[in-house]
C-alpha positions in Angstrom: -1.3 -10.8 30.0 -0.7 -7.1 30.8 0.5 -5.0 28.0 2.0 -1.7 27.9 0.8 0.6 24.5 3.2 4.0 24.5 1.6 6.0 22.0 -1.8 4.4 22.4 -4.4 7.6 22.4 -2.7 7.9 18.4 -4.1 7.0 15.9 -2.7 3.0 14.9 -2.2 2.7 18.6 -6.0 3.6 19.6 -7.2 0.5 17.2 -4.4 -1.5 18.4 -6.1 -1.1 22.0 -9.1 -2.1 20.7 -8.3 -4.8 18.8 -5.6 -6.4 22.0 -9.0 -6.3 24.5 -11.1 -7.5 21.5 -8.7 -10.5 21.8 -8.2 -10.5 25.6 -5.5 -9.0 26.9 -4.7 -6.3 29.4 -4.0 -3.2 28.1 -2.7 0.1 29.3 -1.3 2.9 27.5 1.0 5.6 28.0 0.2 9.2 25.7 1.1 13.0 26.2 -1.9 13.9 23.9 1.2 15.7 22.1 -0.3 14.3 18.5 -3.5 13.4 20.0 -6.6 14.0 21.9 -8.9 12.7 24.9 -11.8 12.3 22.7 -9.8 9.6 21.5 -9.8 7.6 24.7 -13.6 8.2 24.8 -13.9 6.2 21.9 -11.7 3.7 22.7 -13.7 2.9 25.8 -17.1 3.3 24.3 -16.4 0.7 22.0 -14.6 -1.7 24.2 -17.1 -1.2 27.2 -14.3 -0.4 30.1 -12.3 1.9 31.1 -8.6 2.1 29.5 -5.8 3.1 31.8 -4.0 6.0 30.0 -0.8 7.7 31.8 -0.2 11.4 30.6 3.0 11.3 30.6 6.6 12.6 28.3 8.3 9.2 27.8 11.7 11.1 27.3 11.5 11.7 31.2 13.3 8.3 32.4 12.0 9.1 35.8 8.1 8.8 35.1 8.4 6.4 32.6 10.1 4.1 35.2 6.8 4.9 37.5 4.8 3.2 35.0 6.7 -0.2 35.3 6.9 0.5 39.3 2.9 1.0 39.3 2.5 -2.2 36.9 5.0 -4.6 37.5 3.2 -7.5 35.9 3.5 -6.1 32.5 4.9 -8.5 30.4 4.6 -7.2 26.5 5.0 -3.5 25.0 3.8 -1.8 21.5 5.9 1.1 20.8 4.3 3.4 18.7 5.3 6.5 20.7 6.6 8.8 17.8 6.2 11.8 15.6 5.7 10.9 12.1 5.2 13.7 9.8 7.4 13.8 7.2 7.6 16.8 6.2 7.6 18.5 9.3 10.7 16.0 10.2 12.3 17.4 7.2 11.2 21.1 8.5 12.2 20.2 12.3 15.1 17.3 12.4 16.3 18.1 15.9 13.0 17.4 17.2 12.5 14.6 15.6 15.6 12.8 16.8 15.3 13.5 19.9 11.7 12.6 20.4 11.9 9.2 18.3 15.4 8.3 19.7 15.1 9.2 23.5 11.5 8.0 23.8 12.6 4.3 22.3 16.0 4.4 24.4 14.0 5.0 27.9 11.3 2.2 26.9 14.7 -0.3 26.4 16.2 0.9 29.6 12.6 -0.2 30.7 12.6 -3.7 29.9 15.9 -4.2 30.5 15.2 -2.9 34.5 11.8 -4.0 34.7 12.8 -7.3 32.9 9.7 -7.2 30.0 9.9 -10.4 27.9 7.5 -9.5 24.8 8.4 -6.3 22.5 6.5 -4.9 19.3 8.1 -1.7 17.5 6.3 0.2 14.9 8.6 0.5 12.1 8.0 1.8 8.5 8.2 1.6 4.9 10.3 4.4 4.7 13.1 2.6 6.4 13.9 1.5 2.6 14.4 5.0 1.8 14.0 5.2 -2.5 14.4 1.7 -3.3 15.9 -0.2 -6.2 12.7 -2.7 -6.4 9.9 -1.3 -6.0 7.6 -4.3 -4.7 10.3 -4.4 -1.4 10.6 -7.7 0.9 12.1 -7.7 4.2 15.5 -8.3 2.6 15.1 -5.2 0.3 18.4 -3.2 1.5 18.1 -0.2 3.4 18.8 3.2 1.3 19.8 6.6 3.0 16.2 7.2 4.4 14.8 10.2 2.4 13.6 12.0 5.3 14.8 12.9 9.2 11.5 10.4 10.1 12.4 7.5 8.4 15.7 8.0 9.8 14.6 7.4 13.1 13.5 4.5 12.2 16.0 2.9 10.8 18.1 3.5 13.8 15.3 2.5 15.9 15.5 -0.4 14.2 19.4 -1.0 14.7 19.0 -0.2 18.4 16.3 -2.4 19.4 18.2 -5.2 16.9 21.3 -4.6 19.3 19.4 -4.7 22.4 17.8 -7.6 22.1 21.3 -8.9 20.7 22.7 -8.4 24.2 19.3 -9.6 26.1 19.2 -13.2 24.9 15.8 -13.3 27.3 14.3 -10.5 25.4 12.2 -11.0 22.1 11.4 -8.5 19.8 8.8 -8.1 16.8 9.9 -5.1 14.4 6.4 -4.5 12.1 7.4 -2.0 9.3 3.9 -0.7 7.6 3.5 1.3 4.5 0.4 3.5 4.3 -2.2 3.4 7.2 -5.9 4.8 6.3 -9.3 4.3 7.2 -10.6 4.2 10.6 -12.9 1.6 12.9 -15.7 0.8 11.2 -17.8 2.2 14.3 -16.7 5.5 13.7 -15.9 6.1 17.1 -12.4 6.1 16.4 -10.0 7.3 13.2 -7.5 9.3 11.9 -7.4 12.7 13.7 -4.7 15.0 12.1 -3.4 18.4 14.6 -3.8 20.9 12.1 -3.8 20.7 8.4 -3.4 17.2 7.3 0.2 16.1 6.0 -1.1 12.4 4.8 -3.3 11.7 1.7 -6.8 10.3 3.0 -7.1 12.5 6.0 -6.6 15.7 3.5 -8.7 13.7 1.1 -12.3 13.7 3.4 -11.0 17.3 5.0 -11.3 18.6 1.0 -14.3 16.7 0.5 -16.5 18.1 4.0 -14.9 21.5 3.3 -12.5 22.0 6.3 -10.1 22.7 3.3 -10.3 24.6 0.2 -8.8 22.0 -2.2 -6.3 19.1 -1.8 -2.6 19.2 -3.2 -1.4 16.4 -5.2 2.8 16.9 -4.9 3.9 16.1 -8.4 2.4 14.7 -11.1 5.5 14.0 -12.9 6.6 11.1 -11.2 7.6 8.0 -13.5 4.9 5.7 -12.6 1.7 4.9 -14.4 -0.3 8.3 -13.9 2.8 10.6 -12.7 1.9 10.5 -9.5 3.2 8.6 -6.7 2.3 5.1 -5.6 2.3 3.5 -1.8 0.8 0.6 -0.4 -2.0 1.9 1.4 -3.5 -0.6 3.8 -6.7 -0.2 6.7 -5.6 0.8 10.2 -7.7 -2.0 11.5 -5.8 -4.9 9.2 -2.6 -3.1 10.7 -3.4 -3.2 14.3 -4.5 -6.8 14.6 -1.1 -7.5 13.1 0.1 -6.1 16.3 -1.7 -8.8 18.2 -0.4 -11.3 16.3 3.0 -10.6 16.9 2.8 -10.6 20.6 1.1 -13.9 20.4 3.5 -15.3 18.0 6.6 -14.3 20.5 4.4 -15.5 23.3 3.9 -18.4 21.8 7.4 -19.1 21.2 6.4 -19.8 17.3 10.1 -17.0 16.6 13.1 -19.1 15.2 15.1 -15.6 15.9 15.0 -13.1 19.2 14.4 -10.1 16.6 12.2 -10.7 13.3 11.1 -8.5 10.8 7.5 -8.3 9.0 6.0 -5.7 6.2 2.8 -4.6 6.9 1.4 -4.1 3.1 -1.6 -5.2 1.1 1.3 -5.6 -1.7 -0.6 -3.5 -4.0 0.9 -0.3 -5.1 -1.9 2.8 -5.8 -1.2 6.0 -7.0 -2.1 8.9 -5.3 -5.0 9.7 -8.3 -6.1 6.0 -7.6 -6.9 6.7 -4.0 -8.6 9.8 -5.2 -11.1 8.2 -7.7 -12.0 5.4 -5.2 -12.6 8.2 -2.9 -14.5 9.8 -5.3 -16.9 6.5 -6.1 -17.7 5.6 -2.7 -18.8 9.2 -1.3 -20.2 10.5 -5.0 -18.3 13.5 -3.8 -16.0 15.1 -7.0 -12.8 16.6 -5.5 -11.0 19.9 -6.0 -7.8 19.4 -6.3 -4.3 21.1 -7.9 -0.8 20.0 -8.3 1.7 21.0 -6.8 5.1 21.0 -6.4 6.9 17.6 -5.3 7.6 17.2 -1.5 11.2 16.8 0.1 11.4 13.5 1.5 9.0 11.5 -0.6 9.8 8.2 -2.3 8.2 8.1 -5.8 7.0 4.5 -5.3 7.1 2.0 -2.7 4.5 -1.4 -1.7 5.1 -4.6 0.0 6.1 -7.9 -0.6 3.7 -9.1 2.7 4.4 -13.1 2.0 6.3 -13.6 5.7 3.8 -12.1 7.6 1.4 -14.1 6.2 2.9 -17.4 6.5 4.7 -16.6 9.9 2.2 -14.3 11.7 -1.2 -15.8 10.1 -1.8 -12.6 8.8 -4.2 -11.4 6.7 -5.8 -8.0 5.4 -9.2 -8.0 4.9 -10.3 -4.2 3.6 -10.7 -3.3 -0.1 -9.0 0.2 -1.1 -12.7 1.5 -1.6 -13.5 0.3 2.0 -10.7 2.1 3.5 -11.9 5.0 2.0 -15.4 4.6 2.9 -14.9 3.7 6.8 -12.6 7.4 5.9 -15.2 9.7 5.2 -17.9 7.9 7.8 -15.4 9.1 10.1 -14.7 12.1 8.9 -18.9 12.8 8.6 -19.1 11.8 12.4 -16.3 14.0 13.4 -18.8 17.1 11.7 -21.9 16.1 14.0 -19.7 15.8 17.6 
C-alpha cells in the first residue's frame, strides 16, 4: 500500500517514515524543507536501506500538490503532518500560521476528494484542549478557546477534516492528538532538529547542555503545580510514530465503528518542566545552567493524557521511560556535534 507523508523530512514525520517501511508499506513524502533539512532524508534512508521519494514542494499551491496525486495515482493512505508548530512564534506571527496550517490541510482534502484517497491520518494536538478543567484530559475532555494561534489551527483542522469526511461517507479518517514529542531514533541518525534557537524543552535542554546555548529558560516557576512549573505529557517520538501506523492499519482493516475517530497520544503521565530537567541531568551527568523566566503567552499550565482508547482500539503501546527519551536526546544531539 502506497502512502503519502506531507511533512515527512520533519521531525515526527521522518520516524513515521521509518517506522511505515519498518512495517511494509510504501512511502513517499512531500516537504519544502521550510522547518527542515536534507540531512534529514539522509538519515531516513541510511537507516531504512532505500531511497525515499521526497517532492520539494509548497502544499498551499493546489496546482503541484495535484501533480503529486497525478505522478502517484495508486496512493491509497495520507499522514498529514505538514504544519508549523511553534507556539510562540504562532502567537508572534498568526497570519502565517493560518494560512499555512489551514490552506495546506484544505488542498490535501481537495486531494482525496479528486484523487479519491480512502485512508487519512491528521496530526492533531494536546493543545486542541486549550487550559482545561481536568487536567488528566480524555478524548471527551471539551475543547477550551485554544491558548495560542497554533492550537487553533488545530482545532479547526480538526472540525474540517470531521466535516469532510462527514460528506465523504467512502472516506475514513484517524485524528491522533499528541502531547509532548521528545527523543529521537535510537540510531541517532535521525531526531529533533530545531531552525534556530529551540522553542520546545528537550531540544533547548541538550543545546544548553553541548553549549550551542548559554543557559536554558524555564518560563515561570510560579505555576500551581507540584514544583511551580509546568507539567505535559512528554512521550518518545518513536512510540508516537508507530501509532501512526497503527491507525492506517486499523482504518485499513476496517477495525473503525465511525468514519472519523479520535485518539490521544500520551504516556498519561504528567512531568514538570524541572522533572524533565533532573532526568536530563542523571542520564548525561551533565548539571544545567538554567534561569527563570517570565511565563510564555500561550502556554497551558498543565496538561497529560488519558491514553486508555488508543490502547484498547489501536493496540497501542509506549514503550520509552522519561530518562530514555532523554538519553536517545542527547545521543542525538552529541552526534549532531561530530557531523
Amino acid at each position: 500500500m502506497k502512502v503519502l507523508v506531507t511533512g515527512g523530512m520533519g521531525y515526527i514525520g521522518s520516524h513515521t517514515i521509518v517506522d511505515l517501511i519498518n512495517n511494509g508499506f510504501d512511502v513517499i513524502s512531500v516537504d519544502n524543507f521550510s522547518r527542515s533539512t536534507t540531512e534529514m532524508q539522509f538519515g531516513i534512508e541510511a537507516i531504512v536501506s532505500k531511497k525515499i521519494t521526497n517532492y520539494n514542494i509548497d502544499l498551499t499551491d493546489l496546482d503541484a500538490t495535484k501533480n503529486i496525486f497525478k505522478n502517484h495515482s495508486d496512493i491509497q493512505g495520507i499522514i498529514h503532518f505538514a504544519a508549523y508548530k511553534a507556539v510562540g512564534e504562532s502567537v508572534e506571527k498568526p497570519q502565517l500560521y493560518y494560512h499555512n496550517n489551514i490552506v495546506s490541510l484544505i488542498n490535501i482534502l481537495q486531494c482525496v476528494e479528486e484523487f479519491n484517497v480512502p485512508y487519512f491520518v491528521f496530526s492533531s494536538s494536546c493543545t486542541v484542549y486549550g487550559n482545561p478543567d481536568e487536567v488528566c484530559v480524555t478524548e471527551a475532555t471539551p475543547m477550551k478557546l485554544a491558548a495560542s494561534p497554533y492550537g487553533a489551527t488545530k482545532q479547526m483542522g480538526e472540525r474540517i477534516i470531521t466535516d469532510f469526511i462527514a460528506a465523504h461517507q467512502n472516506k475514513t479518517a484517524v485524528l491522533l492528538r499528541y502531547f509532548n514529542p521528545v527523543g529521537a531514533h535510537p540510531s541517532a541518525k535521525i531526531g529533533e532538529l530545531p531552525i534556530g534557537r529551540p522553542m520546545n524543552l528537550v531540544p533547548a535542554i541538550t543545546q544548553c547542555a553541548i553549549g550551542k546555548i548559554p543557559s536554558l529558560t524555564v518560563f515561570g516557576n510560579d505555576y500551581n503545580t507540584r514544583d511551580g512549573s509546568c507539567i505535559r505529557d512528554y512521550i518518545h517520538v518513536c512510540d508516537i510514530a508507530h501509532a501512526h501506523t497503527l491507525a492506517l492499519q486499523y482504518l485499513m482493516n476496517k477495525k473503525n465503528t465511525s468514519n472519523c475517530e479520535i485518539y490521544n497520544l500520551g504516556t498519561g503521565t504528567g512531568v514538570t518542566v524541572f522533572e524533565a530537567i533532573n532526568a536530563f541531568e542523571k542520564v548525561s551527568n551533565i548539571k544545567l545552567n538554567y534561569t527563570i523566566g517570565p511565563k510564555r503567552s500561550g502556554d497551558v499550565e498543565s496538561i497529560y493524557a488519558n491514553n486508555n482508547l488508543a490502547k484498547q482500539l489501536l493496540g497501542w503501546q509506549t514503550q520509552y521511560t522519561i530518562e530514555e527519551m532523554m538519553q536517545t536526546a542527547w545521543t542525538w544531539e552529541q552526534a549532531i556535534a561530530k557531523a
